[in-house]
C-alpha positions as CSV (number, residue, x, y, z in Angstrom):
1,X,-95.8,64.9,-92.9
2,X,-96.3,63.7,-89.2
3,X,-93.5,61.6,-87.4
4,X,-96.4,58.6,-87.7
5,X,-96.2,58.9,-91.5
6,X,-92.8,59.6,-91.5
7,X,-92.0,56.3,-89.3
8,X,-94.3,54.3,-92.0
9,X,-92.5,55.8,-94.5
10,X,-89.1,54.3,-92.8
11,X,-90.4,51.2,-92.4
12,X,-90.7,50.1,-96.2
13,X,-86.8,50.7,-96.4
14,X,-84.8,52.5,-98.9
15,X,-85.7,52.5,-102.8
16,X,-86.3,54.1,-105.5
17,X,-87.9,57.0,-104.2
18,X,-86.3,57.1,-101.0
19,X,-83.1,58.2,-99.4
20,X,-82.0,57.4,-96.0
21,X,-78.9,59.4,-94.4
22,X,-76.9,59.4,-91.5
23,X,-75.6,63.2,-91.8
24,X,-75.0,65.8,-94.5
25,X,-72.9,64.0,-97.3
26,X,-73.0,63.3,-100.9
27,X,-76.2,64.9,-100.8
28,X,-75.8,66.7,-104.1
29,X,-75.5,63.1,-105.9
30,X,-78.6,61.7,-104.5
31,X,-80.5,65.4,-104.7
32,X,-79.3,65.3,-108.7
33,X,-80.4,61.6,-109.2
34,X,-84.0,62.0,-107.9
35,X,-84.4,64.9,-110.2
36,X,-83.1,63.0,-113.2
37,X,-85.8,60.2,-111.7
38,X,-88.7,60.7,-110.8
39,X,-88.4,62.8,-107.4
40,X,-88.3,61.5,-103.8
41,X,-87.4,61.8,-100.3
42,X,-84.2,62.2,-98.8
43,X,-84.5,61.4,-95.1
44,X,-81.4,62.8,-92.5
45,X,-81.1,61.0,-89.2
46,X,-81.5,57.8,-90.3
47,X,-78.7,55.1,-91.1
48,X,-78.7,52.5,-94.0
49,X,-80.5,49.7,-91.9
50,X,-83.6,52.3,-90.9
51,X,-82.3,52.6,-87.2
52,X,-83.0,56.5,-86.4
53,X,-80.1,58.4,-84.5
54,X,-81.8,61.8,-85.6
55,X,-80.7,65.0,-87.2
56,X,-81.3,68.7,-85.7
57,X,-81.4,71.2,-88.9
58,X,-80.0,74.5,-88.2
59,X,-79.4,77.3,-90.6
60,X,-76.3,76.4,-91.2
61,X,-77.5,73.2,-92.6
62,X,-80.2,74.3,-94.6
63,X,-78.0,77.1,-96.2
64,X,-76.0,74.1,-96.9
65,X,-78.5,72.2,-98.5
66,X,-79.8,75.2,-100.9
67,X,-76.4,76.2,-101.8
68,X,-76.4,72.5,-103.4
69,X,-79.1,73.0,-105.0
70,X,-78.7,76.4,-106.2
71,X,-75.4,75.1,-107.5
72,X,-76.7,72.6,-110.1
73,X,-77.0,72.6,-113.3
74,X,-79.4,73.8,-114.0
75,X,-80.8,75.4,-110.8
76,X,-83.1,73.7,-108.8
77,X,-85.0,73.9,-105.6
78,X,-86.1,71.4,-102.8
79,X,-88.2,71.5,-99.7
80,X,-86.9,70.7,-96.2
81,X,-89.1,69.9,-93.3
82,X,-87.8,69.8,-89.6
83,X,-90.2,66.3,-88.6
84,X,-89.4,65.8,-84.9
85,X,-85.8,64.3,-84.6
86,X,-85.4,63.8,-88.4
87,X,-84.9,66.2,-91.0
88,X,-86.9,65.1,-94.4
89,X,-85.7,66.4,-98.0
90,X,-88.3,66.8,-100.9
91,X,-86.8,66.5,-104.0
92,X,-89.9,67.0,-106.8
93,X,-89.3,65.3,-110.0
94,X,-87.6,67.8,-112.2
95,X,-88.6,69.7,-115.3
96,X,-86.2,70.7,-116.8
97,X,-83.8,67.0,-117.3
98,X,-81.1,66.1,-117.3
99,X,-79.4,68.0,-114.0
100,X,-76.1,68.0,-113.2
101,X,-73.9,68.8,-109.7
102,X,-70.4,69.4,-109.9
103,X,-69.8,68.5,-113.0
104,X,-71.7,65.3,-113.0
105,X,-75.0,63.6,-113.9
106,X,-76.8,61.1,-112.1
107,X,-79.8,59.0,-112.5
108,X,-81.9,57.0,-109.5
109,X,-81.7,53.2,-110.1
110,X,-83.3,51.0,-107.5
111,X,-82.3,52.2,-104.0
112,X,-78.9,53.6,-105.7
113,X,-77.8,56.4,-107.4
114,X,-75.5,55.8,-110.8
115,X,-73.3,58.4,-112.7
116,X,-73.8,58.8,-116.0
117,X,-72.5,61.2,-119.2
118,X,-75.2,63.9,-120.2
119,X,-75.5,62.2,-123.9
120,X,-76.4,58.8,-122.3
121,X,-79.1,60.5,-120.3
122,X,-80.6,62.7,-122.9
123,X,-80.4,59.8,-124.9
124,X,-82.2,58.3,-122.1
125,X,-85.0,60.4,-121.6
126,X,-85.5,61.0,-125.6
127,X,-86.4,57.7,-126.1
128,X,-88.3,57.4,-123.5
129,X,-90.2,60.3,-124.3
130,X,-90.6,61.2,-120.2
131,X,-93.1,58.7,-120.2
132,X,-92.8,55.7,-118.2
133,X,-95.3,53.2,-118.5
134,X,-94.7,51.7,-115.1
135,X,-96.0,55.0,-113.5
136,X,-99.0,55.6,-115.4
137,X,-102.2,55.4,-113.6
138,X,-104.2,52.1,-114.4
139,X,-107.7,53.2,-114.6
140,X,-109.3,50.3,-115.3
141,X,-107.8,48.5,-112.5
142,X,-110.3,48.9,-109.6
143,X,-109.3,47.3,-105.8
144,X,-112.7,45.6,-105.3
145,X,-112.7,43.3,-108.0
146,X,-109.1,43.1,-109.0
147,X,-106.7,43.5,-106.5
148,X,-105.0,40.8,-104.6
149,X,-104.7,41.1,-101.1
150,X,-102.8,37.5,-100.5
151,X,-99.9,38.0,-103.5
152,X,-99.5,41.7,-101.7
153,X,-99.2,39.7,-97.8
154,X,-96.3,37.9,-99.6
155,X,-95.0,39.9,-101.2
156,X,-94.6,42.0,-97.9
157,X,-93.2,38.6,-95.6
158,X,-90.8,38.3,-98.8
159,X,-89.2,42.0,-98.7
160,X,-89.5,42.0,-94.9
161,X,-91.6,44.9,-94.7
162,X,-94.6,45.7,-91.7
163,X,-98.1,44.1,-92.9
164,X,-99.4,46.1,-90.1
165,X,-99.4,49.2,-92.0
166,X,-102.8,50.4,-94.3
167,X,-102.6,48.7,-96.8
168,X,-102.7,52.2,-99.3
169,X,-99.9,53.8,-97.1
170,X,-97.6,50.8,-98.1
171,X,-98.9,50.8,-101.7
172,X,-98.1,54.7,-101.6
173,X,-94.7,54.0,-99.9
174,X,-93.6,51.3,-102.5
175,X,-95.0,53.9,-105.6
176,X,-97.4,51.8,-107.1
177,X,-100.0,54.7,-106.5
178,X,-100.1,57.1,-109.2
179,X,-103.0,60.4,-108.7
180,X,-104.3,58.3,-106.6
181,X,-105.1,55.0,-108.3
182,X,-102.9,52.2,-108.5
183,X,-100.6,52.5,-111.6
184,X,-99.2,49.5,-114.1
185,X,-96.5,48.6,-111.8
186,X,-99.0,47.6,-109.1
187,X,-101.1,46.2,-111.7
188,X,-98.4,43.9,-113.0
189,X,-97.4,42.8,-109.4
190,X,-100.9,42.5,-107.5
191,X,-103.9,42.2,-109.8
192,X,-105.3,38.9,-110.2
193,X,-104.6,38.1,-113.9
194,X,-102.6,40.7,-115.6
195,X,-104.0,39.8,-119.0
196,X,-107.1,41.3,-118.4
197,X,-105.1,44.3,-118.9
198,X,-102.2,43.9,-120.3
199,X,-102.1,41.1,-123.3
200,X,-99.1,41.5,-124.1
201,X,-97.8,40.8,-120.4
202,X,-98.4,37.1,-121.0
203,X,-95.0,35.0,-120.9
204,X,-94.6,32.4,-123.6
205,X,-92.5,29.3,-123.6
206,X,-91.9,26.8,-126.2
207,X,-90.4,23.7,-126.5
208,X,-89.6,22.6,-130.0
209,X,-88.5,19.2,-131.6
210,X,-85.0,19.6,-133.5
211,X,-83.2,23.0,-134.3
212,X,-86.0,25.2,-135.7
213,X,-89.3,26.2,-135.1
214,X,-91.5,23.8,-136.8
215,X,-92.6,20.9,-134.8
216,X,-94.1,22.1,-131.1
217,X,-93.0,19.6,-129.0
218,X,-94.6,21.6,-125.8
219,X,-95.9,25.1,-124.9
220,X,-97.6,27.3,-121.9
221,X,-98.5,30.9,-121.2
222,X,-98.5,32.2,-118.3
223,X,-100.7,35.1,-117.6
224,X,-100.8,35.3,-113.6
225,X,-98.9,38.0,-111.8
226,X,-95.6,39.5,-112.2
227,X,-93.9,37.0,-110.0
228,X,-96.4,34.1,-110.4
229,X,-95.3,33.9,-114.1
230,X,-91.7,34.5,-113.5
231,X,-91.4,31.2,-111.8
232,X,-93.6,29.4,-113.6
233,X,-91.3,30.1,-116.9
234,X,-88.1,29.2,-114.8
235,X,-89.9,25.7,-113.6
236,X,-91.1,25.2,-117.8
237,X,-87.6,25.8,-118.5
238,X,-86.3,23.5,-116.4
239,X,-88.3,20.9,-116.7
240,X,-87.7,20.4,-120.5
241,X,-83.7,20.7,-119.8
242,X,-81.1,17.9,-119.6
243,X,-80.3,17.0,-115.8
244,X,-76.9,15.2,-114.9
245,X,-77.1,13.3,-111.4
246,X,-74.1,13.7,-109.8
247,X,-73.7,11.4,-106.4
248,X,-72.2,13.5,-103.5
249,X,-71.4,10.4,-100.6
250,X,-75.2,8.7,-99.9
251,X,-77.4,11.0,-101.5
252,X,-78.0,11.9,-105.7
253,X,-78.2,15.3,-106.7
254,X,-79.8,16.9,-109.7
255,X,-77.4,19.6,-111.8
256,X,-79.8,20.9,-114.9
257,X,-77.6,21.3,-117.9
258,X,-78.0,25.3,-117.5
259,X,-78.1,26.5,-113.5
260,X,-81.4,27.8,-112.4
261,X,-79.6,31.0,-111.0
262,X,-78.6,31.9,-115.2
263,X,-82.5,30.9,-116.2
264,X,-83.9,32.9,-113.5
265,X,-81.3,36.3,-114.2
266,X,-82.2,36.2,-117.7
267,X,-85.8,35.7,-117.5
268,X,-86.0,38.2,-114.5
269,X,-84.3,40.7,-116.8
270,X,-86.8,40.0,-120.2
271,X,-89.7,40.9,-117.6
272,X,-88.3,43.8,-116.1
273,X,-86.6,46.0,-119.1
274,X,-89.0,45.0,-121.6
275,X,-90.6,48.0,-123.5
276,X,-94.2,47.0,-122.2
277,X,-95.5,49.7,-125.1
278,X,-94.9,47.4,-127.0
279,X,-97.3,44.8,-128.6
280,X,-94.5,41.7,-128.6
281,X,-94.3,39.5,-125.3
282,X,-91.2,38.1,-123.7
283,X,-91.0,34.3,-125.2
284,X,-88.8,31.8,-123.9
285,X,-88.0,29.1,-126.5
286,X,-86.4,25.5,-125.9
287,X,-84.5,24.0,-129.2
288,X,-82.1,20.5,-129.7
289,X,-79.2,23.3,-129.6
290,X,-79.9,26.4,-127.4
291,X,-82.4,28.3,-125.6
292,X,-83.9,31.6,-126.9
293,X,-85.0,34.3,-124.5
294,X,-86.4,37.9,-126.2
295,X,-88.0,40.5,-124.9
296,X,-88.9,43.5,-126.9
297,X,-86.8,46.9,-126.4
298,X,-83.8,47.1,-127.1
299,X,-81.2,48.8,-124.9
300,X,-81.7,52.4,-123.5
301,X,-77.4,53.3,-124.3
302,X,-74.7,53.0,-126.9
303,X,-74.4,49.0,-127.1
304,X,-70.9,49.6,-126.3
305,X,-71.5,50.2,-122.6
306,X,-73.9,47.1,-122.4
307,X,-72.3,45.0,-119.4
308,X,-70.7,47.7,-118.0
309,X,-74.0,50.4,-117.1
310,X,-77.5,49.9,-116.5
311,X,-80.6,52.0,-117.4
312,X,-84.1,50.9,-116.0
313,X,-86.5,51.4,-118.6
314,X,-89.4,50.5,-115.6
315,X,-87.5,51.7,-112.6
316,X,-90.5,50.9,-110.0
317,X,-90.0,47.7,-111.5
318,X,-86.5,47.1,-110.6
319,X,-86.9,48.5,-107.5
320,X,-89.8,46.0,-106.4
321,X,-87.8,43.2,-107.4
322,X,-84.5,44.6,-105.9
323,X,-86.5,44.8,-102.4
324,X,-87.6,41.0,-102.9
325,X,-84.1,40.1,-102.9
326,X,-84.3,38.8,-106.9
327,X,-80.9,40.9,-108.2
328,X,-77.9,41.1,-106.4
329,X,-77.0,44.7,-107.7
330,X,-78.7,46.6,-110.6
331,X,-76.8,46.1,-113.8
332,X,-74.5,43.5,-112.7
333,X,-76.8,40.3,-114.3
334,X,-74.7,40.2,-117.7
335,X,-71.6,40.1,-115.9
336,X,-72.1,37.1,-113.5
337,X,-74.1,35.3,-116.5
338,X,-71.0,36.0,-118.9
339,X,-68.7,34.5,-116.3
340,X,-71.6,31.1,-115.6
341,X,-72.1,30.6,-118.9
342,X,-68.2,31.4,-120.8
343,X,-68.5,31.2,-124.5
344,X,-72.1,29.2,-124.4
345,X,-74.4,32.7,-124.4
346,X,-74.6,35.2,-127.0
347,X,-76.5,38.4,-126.2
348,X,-78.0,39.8,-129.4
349,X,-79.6,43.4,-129.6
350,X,-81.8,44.7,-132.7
351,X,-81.4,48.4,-132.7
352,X,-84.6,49.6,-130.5
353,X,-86.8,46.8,-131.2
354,X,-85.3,43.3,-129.7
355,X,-83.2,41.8,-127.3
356,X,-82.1,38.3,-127.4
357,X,-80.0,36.1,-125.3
358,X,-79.2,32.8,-127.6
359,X,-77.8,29.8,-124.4
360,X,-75.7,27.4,-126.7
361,X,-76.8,23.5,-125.7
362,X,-74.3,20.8,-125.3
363,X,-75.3,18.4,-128.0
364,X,-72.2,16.2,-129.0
365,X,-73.3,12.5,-128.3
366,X,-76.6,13.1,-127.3
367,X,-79.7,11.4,-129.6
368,X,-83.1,14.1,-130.1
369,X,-85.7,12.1,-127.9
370,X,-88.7,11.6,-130.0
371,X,-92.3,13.2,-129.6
372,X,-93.8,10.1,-128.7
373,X,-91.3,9.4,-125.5
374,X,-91.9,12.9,-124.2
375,X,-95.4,12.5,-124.9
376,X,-95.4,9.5,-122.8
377,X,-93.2,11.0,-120.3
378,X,-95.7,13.6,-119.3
379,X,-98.6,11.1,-119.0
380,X,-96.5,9.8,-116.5
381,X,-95.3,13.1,-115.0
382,X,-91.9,12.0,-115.5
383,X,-89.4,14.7,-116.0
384,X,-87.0,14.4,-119.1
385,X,-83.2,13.7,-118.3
386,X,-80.3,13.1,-119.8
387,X,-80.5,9.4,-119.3
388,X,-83.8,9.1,-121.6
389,X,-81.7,9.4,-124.8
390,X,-79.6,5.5,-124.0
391,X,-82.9,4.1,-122.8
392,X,-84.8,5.0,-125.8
393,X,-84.9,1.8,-128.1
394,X,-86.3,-0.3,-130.8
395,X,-88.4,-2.6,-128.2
396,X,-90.7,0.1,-127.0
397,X,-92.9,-0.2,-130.2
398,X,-92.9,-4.2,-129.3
399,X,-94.6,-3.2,-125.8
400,X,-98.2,-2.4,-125.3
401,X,-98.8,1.6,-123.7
402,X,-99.4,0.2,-120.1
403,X,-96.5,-1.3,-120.6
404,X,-94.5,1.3,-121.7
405,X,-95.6,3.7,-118.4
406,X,-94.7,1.1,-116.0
407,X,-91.5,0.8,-117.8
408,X,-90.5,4.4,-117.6
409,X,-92.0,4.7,-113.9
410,X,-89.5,2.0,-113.6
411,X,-86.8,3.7,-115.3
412,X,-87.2,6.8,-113.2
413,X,-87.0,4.9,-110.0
414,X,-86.0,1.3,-109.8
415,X,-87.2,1.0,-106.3
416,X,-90.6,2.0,-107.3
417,X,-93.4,-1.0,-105.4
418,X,-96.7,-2.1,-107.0
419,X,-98.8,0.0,-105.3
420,X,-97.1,3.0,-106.0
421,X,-97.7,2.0,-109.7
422,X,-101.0,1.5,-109.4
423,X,-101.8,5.3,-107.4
424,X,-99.2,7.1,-110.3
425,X,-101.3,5.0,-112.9
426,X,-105.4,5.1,-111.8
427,X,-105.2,1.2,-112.3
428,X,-105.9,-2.2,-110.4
429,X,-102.7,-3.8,-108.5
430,X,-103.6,-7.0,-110.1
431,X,-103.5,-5.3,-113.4
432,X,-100.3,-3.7,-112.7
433,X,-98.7,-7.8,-111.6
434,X,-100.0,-8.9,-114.9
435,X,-98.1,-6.2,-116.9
436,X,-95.0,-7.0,-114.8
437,X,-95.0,-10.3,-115.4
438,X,-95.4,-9.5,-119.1
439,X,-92.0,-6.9,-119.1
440,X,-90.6,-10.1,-117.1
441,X,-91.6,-12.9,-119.4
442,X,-90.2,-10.5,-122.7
443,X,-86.7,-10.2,-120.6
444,X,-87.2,-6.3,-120.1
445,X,-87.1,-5.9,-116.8
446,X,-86.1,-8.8,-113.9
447,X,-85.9,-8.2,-109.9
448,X,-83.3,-8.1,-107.8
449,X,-83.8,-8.8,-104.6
450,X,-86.7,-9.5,-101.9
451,X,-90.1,-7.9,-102.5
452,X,-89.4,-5.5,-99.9
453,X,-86.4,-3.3,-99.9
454,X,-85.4,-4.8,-103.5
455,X,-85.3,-3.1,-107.0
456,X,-86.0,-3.5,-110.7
457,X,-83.3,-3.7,-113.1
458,X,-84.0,-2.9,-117.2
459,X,-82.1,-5.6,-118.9
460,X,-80.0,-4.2,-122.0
């Protein structure tokens, strides 16, 4: 490697193949944990940030370094290249797993390293059978026809990493090249629709109309990229939530019943330790009572540890969206959702096959709204709130449909004017001052104040 290369290299940051270090220290745990991994480089002369102070080897150093290595358990041997001012480490990915070094084992997560007990790793690596699908090669992925450059541009802006490099050096960097071609990670992050090769990748999201899973109130799959769907089930989600408005002095603000940070931790975590081998999909589904998110694969440890350690059953996974700024910490999700959410989440794990996380609803008081006022709703595209359940009466049947979306576009904003009535609804001004006059003449809805700057009030 060339100090060009090696600057590139130092330019994506630290991850899950790569090591950045001051000086000599702890360099048996991070040696150790990219064996256990899947190899990678361990670069001296450089400080956590990327800034380069530089590191002279001398024999001394190196004697060091192999006596480490010699050390573990079992033996094990790395390469070390003098580049310039820096010193670069090679760790290869080791045969013969799991290692240990003084009496420990550790395991690369992300861009850190974590101990672990040599049953837990074995464990580990048995059911994982050393394959990981995130690193297979994809061939059936080819860049002509199915790579994205745009969703890789953002992606780049987003982790704060130089666009200026070649585009394969930076796929290289970020291991999403495997033998060459780009592997499933890659796929799932920047091809243009990831069903074309992975069905199963599709997110589904249900909303249902009581407690069980008979009448589909409203549904969507989303089969775009990685990312692309992640959102898009967080916005489904929230969309077909209660929302309390809470007034802060002048202005309204909009709390959803469950906070977008829990929806997007849980959802994030279905994506990224699901057992992609597996035929099942990660489905999100919205009842009266709770929300239902499962993702296939169970845990990778005993189920007493879960909470307190982590294993990343797609660790180029976790490491993507750990640079993207998406988890705070690897493994630390359950925690800070246990602490949102108190007694209102249940996490439920079927041996090797499912996980589940059951959100509990807050239902006391509330009335179901029926199909035919969400249905109306969304011709509208009027989001569902809280507030739908006391406006919900008999005298809806009495009113014709027109007159039933001005009265919701009403409902949702009382300041709402004509015209904007007539752009939401495709119809004639005129048309839309006949049905108001109608709603007026029936005593639903009166005006208060002048034509400008007034509002419309529903009468009860």
């Amino acid at each position: 490697m060339n100090k060009k290369e090696l600057l590139e290299l130092i330019r994506t940051g630290e991850g899950y193949t790569l090591e950045f270090k001051e000086r000599i220290n702890n360099l048996g745990k991070e040696i150790c944990a990219f064996a256990n991994a899947s190899g990678g480089k361990i670069i001296l002369g450089v400080r956590d940030n990327g800034e380069i102070v530089g590191f002279k080897l001398t024999n001394s150093n190196k004697s060091r370094i192999n006596d480490i290595t010699r050390n573990m358990d079992p033996s094990f041997q790395v390469n070390i290249e003098q580049v310039s001012d820096l010193v670069v480490i090679y760790v290869p990915e080791g045969k013969e797993k799991p290692y240990f070094v003084n009496g420990h084992c550790y395991l690369r997560q992300s861009a850190n390293s974590q101990q672990l007990t040599r049953d837990e790793i074995r464990s580990f690596f048995q059911k994982e059978n050393l394959v990981r699908f995130d690193r297979k090669a994809n061939l059936d992925f080819g860049f002509e026809n199915d790579f994205d450059n745009m969703k890789l541009k953002h992606f780049l802006i987003k982790a704060k990493i130089n666009d200026l490099l070649p585009t394969m050096h930076i796929l290289e960097n970020l291991n999403l090249l495997t033998d060459g071609k780009m592997n499933n990670a890659g796929v799932l992050f920047f091809a243009h629709r990831i069903s074309k090769f992975f069905y199963n990748a599709i997110i589904g999201c249900v909303l249902y109309e009581g407690t069980k899973r008979v009448n589909i109130l409203d549904k969507a799959e989303f089969d775009a990229d990685f990312i692309s769907n992640l959102n898009n089930a967080i916005l489904f989600a929230l969309r077909n939530l209660r929302v309390k408005y809470i007034i802060k002095k002048l202005e309204r603000e909009e709390k959803p019943e469950i906070p977008e940070e829990v929806l997007r931790e849980l959802i994030l975590n279905a994506m990224v330790h699901r057992d992609y081998f597996s035929e099942g999909r990660v489905l999100i589904e919205i009842f009266h009572d709770r929300v239902e998110i499962s993702n296939p694969g169970g845990l990778l440890f005993d189920k007493k540890y879960f909470g307190k350690k982590s294993l990343a059953r797609n660790p180029i996974l976790v490491d993507l969206v750990h640079r993207l700024g998406l988890v705070e910490k690897v493994g630390s999700g359950v925690n800070r959702v246990k602490e949102i959410l108190k007694e209102n989440v249940n996490f439920e794990i079927e041996d090797d096959e499912w996980f589940r996380v059951v959100i509990k609803r807050k239902t006391k008081g509330l009335k179901e709204v029926p199909k035919e006022l969400r249905d109306l709703l969304k011709e509208v595209s009027v989001e569902w709130s809280e507030k739908w359940s006391d406006k919900w009466s008999e005298k809806w049947s009495e009113l014709t449909k027109r007159e039933q979306q001005i009265l919701v576009l009403i409902i949702d904003n009382p300041k709402i004017s004509r015209a904007k009535i007539s752009e939401r609804l495709g119809i004639n001004p005129s048309a839309v001052q006949k049905h108001l006059q109608k709603l007026k003449d029936k005593k639903i809805i009166k005006r208060v104040g002048p034509d400008k700057g007034g509002r419309w009030e529903v009468m009860e």
